[in-house]
N, C-alpha and C positions, 0 to 999 in steps of 0.2 A: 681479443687484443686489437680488428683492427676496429672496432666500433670505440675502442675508446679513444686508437689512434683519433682517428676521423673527428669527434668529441675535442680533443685535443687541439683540434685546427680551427673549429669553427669559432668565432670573436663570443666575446659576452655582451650582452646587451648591457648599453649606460644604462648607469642609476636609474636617471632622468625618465628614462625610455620605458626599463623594466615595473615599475611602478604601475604603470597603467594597466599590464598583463597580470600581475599577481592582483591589484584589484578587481578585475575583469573576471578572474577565478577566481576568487572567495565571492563575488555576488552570483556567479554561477552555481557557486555550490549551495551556497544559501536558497538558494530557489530550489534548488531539486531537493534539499532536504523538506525544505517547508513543502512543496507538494507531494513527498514520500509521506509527511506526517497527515496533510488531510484526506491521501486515498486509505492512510492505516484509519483516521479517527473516522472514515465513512463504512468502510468493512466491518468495525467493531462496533458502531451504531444500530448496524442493518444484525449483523449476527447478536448483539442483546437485543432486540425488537423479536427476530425469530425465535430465541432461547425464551423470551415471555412467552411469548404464545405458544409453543409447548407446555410448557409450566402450566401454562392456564386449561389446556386440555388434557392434560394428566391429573390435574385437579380435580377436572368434570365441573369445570365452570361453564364451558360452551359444550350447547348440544354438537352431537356428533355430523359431521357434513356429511352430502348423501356418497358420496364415493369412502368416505368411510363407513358408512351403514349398510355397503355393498361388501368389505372385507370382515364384514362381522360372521362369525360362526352360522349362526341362526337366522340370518337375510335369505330373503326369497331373492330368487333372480329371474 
Protein backbone atom coordinates (compact mmCIF):
# COMPACT_ATOMS: atom_id res chain seq x y z
CA UNK A 1 0.00 0.00 0.00
CA UNK A 2 2.54 2.56 0.63
CA UNK A 3 4.71 1.81 -2.51
CA UNK A 4 1.85 2.39 -4.42
CA UNK A 5 0.92 5.42 -2.30
CA UNK A 6 4.57 6.80 -3.00
CA UNK A 7 3.88 5.62 -7.09
CA UNK A 8 0.91 7.64 -6.75
CA UNK A 9 2.93 10.96 -5.94
CA UNK A 10 5.51 10.72 -8.19
CA UNK A 11 4.72 13.04 -11.78
CA UNK A 12 4.76 11.04 -15.15
CA UNK A 13 7.06 11.76 -17.51
CA UNK A 14 5.83 14.07 -20.90
CA UNK A 15 5.33 12.30 -23.86
CA UNK A 16 7.99 14.19 -25.33
CA UNK A 17 10.45 13.13 -22.73
CA UNK A 18 9.29 9.52 -22.31
CA UNK A 19 10.06 8.52 -25.79
CA UNK A 20 13.59 8.74 -25.49
CA UNK A 21 13.71 6.10 -22.49
CA UNK A 22 11.47 3.49 -24.00
CA UNK A 23 13.67 3.71 -27.15
CA UNK A 24 16.77 3.60 -25.04
CA UNK A 25 15.06 0.09 -23.74
CA UNK A 26 14.03 -1.70 -26.69
CA UNK A 27 17.73 -0.94 -28.28
CA UNK A 28 19.11 -2.21 -25.08
CA UNK A 29 17.28 -5.18 -25.17
CA UNK A 30 17.90 -5.80 -28.67
CA UNK A 31 21.65 -5.88 -27.99
CA UNK A 32 21.51 -8.26 -25.13
CA UNK A 33 19.23 -10.52 -27.18
CA UNK A 34 21.55 -10.42 -30.24
CA UNK A 35 24.58 -11.27 -28.01
CA UNK A 36 22.58 -14.05 -25.99
CA UNK A 37 22.05 -15.38 -29.62
CA UNK A 38 25.75 -15.49 -30.77
CA UNK A 39 27.23 -16.83 -27.39
CA UNK A 40 24.22 -19.65 -28.00
CA UNK A 41 25.24 -19.99 -32.01
CA UNK A 42 29.10 -20.22 -30.56
CA UNK A 43 28.50 -23.01 -27.84
CA UNK A 44 26.35 -25.04 -30.39
CA UNK A 45 29.09 -24.58 -33.07
CA UNK A 46 32.00 -25.81 -30.71
CA UNK A 47 29.46 -28.64 -29.20
CA UNK A 48 28.64 -29.98 -33.10
CA UNK A 49 32.54 -29.90 -33.87
CA UNK A 50 33.03 -32.03 -30.62
CA UNK A 51 29.97 -34.47 -31.20
CA UNK A 52 31.95 -35.01 -35.02
CA UNK A 53 34.86 -35.99 -33.54
CA UNK A 54 33.41 -38.48 -31.47
CA UNK A 55 31.48 -39.84 -34.15
CA UNK A 56 34.59 -39.99 -36.02
CA UNK A 57 36.22 -42.12 -33.31
CA UNK A 58 33.57 -44.38 -32.49
CA UNK A 59 33.82 -45.00 -36.14
CA UNK A 60 37.46 -45.89 -35.95
CA UNK A 61 38.25 -43.34 -38.38
CA UNK A 62 41.30 -41.94 -36.45
CA UNK A 63 43.84 -44.08 -34.88
CA UNK A 64 43.69 -44.11 -31.22
CA UNK A 65 45.71 -41.11 -29.30
CA UNK A 66 48.46 -42.44 -27.02
CA UNK A 67 46.56 -41.55 -23.75
CA UNK A 68 43.90 -43.58 -25.03
CA UNK A 69 46.31 -46.48 -25.91
CA UNK A 70 47.25 -46.12 -22.18
CA UNK A 71 43.32 -46.87 -20.96
CA UNK A 72 43.29 -49.80 -23.28
CA UNK A 73 42.87 -53.31 -21.48
CA UNK A 74 45.98 -54.85 -23.09
CA UNK A 75 48.60 -51.56 -22.99
CA UNK A 76 51.80 -52.17 -21.35
CA UNK A 77 52.56 -49.36 -18.88
Amino acid sequence: MIATGLLAELPALPLHTAGKYVAAAYIVLFAMVLVYLAIISVRMSRTERELGELLERLDGDQPATPRQADREPGAER
